[in-house]
C-alpha positions as CSV (number, residue, x, y, z in Angstrom):
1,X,54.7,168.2,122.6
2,X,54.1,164.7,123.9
3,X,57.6,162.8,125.0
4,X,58.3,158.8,124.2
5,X,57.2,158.1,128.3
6,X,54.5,160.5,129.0
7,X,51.2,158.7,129.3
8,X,47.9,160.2,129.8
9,X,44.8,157.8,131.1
10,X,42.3,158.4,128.6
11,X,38.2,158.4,129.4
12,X,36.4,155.1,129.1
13,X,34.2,155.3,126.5
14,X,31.5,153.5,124.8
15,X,31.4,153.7,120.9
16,X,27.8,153.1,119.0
17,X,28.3,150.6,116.1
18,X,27.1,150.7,112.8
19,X,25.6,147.4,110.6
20,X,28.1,146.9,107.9
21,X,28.5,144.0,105.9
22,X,31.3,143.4,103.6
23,X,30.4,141.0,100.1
24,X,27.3,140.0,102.1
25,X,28.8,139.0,105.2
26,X,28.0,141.4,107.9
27,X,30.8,142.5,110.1
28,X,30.7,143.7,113.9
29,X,32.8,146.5,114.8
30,X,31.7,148.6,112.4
31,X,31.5,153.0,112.5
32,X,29.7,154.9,111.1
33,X,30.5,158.0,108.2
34,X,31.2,161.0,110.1
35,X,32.2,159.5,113.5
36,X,36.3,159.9,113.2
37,X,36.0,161.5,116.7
38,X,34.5,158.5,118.5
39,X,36.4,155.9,116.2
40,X,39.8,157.7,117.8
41,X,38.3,157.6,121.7
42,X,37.5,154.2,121.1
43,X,40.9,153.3,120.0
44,X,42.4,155.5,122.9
45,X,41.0,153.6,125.4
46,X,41.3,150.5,123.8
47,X,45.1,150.9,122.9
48,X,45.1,152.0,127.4
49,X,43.7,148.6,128.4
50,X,45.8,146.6,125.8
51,X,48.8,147.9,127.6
52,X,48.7,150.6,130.0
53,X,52.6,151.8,129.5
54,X,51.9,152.8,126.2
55,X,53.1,156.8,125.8
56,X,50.5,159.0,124.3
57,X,52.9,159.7,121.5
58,X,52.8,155.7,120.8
59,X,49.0,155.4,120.9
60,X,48.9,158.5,118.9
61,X,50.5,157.0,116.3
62,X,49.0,153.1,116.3
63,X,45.4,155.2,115.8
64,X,46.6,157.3,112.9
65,X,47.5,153.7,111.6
66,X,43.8,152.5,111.7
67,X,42.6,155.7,110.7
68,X,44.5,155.1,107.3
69,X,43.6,151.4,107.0
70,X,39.6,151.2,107.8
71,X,38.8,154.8,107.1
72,X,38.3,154.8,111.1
73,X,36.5,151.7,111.3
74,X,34.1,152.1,108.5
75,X,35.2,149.7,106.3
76,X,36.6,146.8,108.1
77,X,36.7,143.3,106.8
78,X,37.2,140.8,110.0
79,X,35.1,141.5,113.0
80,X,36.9,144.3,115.3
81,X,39.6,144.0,112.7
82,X,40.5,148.1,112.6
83,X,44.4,147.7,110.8
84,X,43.4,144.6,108.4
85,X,45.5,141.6,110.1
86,X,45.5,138.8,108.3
87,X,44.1,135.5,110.1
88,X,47.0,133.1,111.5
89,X,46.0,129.6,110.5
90,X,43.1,128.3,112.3
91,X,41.9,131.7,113.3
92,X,38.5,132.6,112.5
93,X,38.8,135.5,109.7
94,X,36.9,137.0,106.8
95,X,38.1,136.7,103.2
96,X,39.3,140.2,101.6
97,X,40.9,141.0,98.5
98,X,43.7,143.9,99.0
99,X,43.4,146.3,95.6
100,X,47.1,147.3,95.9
101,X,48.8,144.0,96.6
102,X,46.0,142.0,94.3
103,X,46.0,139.1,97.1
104,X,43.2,137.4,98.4
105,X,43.8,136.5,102.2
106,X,41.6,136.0,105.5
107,X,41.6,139.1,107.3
108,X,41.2,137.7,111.4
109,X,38.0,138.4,113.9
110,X,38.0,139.7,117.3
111,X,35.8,139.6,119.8
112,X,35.9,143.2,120.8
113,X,37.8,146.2,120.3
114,X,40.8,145.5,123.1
115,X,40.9,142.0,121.8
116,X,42.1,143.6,118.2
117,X,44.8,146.2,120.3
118,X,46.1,143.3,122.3
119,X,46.8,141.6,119.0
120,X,48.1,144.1,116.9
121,X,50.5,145.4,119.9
122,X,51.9,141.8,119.9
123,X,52.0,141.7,115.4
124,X,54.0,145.3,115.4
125,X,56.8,143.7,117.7
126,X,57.2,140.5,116.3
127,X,61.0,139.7,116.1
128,X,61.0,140.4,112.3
129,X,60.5,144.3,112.4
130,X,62.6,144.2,115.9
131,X,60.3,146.7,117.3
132,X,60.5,148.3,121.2
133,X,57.2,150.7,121.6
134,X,58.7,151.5,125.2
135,X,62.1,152.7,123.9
136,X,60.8,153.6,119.9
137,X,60.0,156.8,118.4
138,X,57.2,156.9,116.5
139,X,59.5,157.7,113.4
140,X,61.5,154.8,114.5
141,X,58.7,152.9,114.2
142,X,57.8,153.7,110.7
143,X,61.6,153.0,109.3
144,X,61.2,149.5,111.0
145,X,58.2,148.6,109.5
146,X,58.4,149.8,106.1
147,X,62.0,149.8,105.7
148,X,62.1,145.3,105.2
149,X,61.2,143.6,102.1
150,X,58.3,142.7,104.6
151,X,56.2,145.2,105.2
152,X,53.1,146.5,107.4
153,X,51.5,147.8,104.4
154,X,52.6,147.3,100.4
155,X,51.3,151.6,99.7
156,X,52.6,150.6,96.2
157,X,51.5,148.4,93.2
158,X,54.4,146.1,92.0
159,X,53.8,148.5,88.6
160,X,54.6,152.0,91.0
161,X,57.5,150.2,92.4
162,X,59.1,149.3,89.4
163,X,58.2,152.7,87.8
164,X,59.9,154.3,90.8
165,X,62.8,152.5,90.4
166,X,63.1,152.8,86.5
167,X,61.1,155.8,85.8
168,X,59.6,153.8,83.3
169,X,55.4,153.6,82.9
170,X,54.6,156.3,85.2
171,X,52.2,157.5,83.1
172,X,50.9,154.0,82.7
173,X,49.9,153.6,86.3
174,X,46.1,152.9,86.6
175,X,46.0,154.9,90.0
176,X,46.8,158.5,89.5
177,X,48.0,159.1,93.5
178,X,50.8,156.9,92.6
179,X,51.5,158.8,89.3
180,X,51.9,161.9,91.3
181,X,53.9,160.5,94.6
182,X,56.1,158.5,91.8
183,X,57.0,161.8,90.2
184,X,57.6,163.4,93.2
185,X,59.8,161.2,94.9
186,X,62.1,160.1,91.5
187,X,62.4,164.1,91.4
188,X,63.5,164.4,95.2
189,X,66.1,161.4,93.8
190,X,63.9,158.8,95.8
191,X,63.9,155.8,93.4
192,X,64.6,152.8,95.9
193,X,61.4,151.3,97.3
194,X,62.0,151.1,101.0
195,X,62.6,154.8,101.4
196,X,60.2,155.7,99.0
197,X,57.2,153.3,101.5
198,X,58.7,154.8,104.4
199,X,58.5,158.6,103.3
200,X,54.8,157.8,102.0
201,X,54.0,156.4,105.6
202,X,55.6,159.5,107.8
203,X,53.5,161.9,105.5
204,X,50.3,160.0,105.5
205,X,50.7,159.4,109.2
206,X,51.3,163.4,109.8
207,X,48.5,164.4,108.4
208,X,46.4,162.2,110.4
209,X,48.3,162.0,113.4
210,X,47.6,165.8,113.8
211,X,43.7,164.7,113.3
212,X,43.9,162.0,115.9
213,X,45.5,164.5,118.7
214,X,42.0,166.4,118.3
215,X,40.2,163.7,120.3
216,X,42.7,161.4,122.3
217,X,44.1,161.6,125.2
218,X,47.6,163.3,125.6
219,X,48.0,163.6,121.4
220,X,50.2,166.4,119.9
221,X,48.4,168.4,117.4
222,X,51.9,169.7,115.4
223,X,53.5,165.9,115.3
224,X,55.8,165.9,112.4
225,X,56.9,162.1,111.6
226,X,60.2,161.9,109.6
227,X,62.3,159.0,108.0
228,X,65.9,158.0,109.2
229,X,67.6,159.2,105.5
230,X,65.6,162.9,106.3
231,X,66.6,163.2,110.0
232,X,70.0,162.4,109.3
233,X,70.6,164.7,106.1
234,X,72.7,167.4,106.0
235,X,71.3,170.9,106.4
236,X,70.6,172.9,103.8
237,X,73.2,176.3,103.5
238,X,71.4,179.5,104.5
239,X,70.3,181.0,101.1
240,X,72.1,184.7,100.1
241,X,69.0,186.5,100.8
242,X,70.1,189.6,98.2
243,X,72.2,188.0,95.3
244,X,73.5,191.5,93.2
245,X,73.1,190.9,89.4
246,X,76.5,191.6,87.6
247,X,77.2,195.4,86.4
248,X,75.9,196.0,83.0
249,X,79.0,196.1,80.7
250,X,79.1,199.7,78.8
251,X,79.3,199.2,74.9
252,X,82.8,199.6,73.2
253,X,81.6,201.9,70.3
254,X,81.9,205.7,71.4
255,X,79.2,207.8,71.3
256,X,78.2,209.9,68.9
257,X,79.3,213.7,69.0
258,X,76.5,215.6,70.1
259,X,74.4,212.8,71.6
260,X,73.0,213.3,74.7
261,X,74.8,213.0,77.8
262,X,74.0,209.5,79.5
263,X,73.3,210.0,83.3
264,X,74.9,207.4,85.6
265,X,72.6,204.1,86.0
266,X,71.6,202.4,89.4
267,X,72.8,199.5,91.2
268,X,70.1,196.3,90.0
269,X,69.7,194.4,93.2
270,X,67.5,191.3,93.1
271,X,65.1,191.1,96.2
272,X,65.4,187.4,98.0
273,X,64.6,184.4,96.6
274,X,61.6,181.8,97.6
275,X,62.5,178.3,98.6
276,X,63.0,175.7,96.1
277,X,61.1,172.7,96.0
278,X,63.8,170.5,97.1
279,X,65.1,172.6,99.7
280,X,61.3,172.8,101.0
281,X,61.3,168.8,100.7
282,X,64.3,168.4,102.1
283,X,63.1,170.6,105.3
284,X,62.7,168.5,109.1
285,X,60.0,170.4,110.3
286,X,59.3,170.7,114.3
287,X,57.4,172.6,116.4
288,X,59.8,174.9,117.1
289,X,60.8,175.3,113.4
290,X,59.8,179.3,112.0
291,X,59.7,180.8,108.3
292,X,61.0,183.9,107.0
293,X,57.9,185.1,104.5
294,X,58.7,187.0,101.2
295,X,57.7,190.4,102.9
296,X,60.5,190.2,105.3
297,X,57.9,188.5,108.0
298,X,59.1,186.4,110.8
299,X,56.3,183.5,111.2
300,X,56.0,180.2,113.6
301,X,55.2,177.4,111.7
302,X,52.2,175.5,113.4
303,X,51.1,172.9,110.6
304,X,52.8,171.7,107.3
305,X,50.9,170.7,104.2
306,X,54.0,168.3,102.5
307,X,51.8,167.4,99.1
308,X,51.1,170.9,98.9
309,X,54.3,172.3,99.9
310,X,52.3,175.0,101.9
311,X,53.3,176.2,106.0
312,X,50.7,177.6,108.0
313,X,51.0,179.8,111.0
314,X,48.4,181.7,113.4
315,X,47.6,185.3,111.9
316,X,44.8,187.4,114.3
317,X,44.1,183.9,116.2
318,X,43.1,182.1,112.8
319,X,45.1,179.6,110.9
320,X,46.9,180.9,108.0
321,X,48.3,179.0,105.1
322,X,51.1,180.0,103.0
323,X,52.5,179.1,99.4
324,X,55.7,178.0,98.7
325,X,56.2,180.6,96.6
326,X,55.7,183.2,99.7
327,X,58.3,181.5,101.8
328,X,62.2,183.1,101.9
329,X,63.4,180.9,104.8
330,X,62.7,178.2,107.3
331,X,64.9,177.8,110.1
């Protein structure tokens, strides 16, 4: 696993662009479908030379961000633009409408692809957020930024927010991702909008920090990130792994004369239990974390699917997903 100060010097590389063009306007900068793997080199390298003291773990996560934002490059609006920052007045930028927030803004132009790093490096620790990428944990990094009433990315409608916080109109939402992750959270007793943005961020930037590690420099292909109110809560008690089921009570009435004898019944013992959802939700995952499987099967959990609720582990060399409904334990 990579640590907040190890830094690994990643290959120069030299990306081939795509022509794009967003409402008409054609915009440099641009990838092409199916070329995640050199969108993340790029980025590597061009995180490097924007500041070469980031820590692999840092630059892991500040590609995963782009990743999420652009679809790894392919649909930028401003020239070089990979994260969608907005144009500072007088920039040159490139108007964009934002589906989630309904705005209309200027989305800023670059020159190149270390131009873009350079300024989103300086954006991400503006005073507001009161960001430190040389002392920061990634996960750090996510409370600060989605934990203010200003935020590096809305991730909810102003309709999922209040349903969220109401539990009113879920089923009204017009997007049905947010109908799900609103149900979800108000179930796990999320209902306040910073946690919920900042929970929504450390998943979505699991699943594709583990993707970035596959082709940058340094990355950690089991990063977990977690928010503060999940790294801080209490541990869940071990479960009784055989609860006993209470004795039968024998009837009052007396038996008949002459009925048969009755023969002394077993013992009911109730095998173990799976996990619950919420204890599963409630889980801080780590590289070191294992599983105790239904059958009594000691397992080391390599990957964790959190929509799904699902582990995998390595069986014969192969990848090996498991339901939650197969899981006893996770220690």
């Amino acid at each position: 696993m990579n640590t907040p100060t190890q830094t690994t010097i990643p290959p120069e590389f030299t990306p081939a662009y795509a022509p794009y063009s967003y409402k008409g306007q054609p915009v440099k900068g641009a990838f092409a479908p199916n070329t995640r793997p050199a969108f993340i080199k790029a980025s590597d390298r061009a995180y490097f030379e924007a500041d070469n003291t980031l820590s692999d773990a840092m630059r892991q996560l500040l590609i995963a961000m782009d990743v999420l934002d652009t679809g790894a490059g392919m649909k930028p609006v401003g020239d070089y633009n990979y994260c969608n920052i907005k144009a500072r007045r007088g920039q040159s930028g490139r108007f964009g409408k934002d589906e989630v927030e309904g705005s209309l803004d200027p989305y800023a132009n670059y020159s190149n692809h270390v131009d873009f790093a350079r300024a989103k490096l300086q954006l991400i620790q503006k005073p507001l957020w009161r960001v430190n990428l040389k002392t920061d944990s990634p996960s750090e990094v996510i409370d600060k930024i989605e934990g203010t009433p200003v935020v590096w990315g809305t991730l909810f409608s102003p309709a999922a927010q209040r349903a969220l916080e109401t539990g009113k109109g879920i089923d009204d939402l017009k997007l049905d991702y947010e109908k799900a992750i609103v149900k979800r959270y108000r179930a796990l007793g999320i209902t306040d909008i910073h946690s919920a943005r900042k929970k929504y961020y450390c998943e979505k930037m699991t699943t594709i920090g583990r993707q970035v590690a596959l082709y940058m420099a340094g990355g950690d292909p089991n990063v977990t990130y977690t928010p503060d109110f999940e790294r801080k809560a209490r541990p869940i008690p071990p479960q009784n792994p055989t609860p006993i089921e209470p004795p039968v009570v024998p009837p009052f009435r007396p038996a008949a004369p002459g009925a048969p004898e009755v023969k002394p019944q077993p013992d009911l013992k109730q095998g173990p239990l799976p996990l619950t959802e919420e204890a599963f939700d409630a889980l801080a995952f780590t590289r070191h974390s294992e599983a105790r499987l239904m059958n009594g099967q000691k397992v080391t959990v390599t990957a964790v699917d959190f929509a799904k609720r699902q582990i995998s582990h390595h069986k014969n060399g192969n990848p090996y997903w498991v339901e939650l409904s197969q899981i006893a334990a996770v220690s």
